[in-house]
C-alpha positions as a printed Julia matrix, in Angstrom:
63×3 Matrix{Float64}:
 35.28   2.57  -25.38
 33.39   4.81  -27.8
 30.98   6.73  -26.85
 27.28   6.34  -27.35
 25.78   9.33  -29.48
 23.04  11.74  -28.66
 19.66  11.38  -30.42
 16.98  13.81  -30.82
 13.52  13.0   -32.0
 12.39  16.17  -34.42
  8.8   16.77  -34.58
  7.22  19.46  -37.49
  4.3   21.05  -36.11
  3.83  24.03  -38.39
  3.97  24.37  -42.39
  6.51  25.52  -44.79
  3.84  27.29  -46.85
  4.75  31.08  -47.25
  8.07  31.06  -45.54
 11.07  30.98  -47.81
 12.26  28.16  -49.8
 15.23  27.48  -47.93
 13.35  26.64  -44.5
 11.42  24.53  -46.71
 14.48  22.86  -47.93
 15.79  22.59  -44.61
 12.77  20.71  -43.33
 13.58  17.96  -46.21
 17.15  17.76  -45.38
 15.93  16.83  -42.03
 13.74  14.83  -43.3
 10.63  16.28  -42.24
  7.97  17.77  -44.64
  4.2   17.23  -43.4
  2.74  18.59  -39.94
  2.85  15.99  -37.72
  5.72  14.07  -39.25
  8.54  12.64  -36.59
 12.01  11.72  -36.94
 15.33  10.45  -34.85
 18.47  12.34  -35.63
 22.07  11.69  -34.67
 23.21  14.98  -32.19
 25.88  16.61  -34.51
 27.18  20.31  -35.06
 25.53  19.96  -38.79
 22.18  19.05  -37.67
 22.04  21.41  -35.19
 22.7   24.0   -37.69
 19.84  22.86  -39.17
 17.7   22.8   -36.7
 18.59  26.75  -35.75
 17.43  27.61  -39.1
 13.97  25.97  -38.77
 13.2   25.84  -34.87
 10.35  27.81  -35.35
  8.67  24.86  -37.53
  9.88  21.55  -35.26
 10.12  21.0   -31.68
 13.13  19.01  -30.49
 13.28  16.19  -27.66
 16.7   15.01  -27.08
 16.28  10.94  -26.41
């Protein structure tokens, strides 16, 4: 049987005005970009990667 993936819900709750340009690239990859803004991401090494680099901006919820 396979087995069912890991999910995490990634909320933005600060800006990625005046940090650099690659946070703020980061955030879009994600596919965040406004305060406020929520999303559901598959629980992979590459996302989490992501995720390091910005965890200062989002807060994470693993669902």
């Amino acid at each position: 049987m396979s087995e069912a993936k890991k999910t995490l819900r990634l909320t933005q709750v600060k800006s990625s005005i005046g940090r650099k340009a690659d946070q703020g690239r980061t955030l879009r990859a994600l596919g965040l970009g406004r305060i406020g803004k929520t999303v559901d991401q598959v629980d992979n090494e590459s996302v989490r990667g992501m995720i390091f680099k910005v965890k200062h901006l989002i807060t994470v919820e693993e669902i």
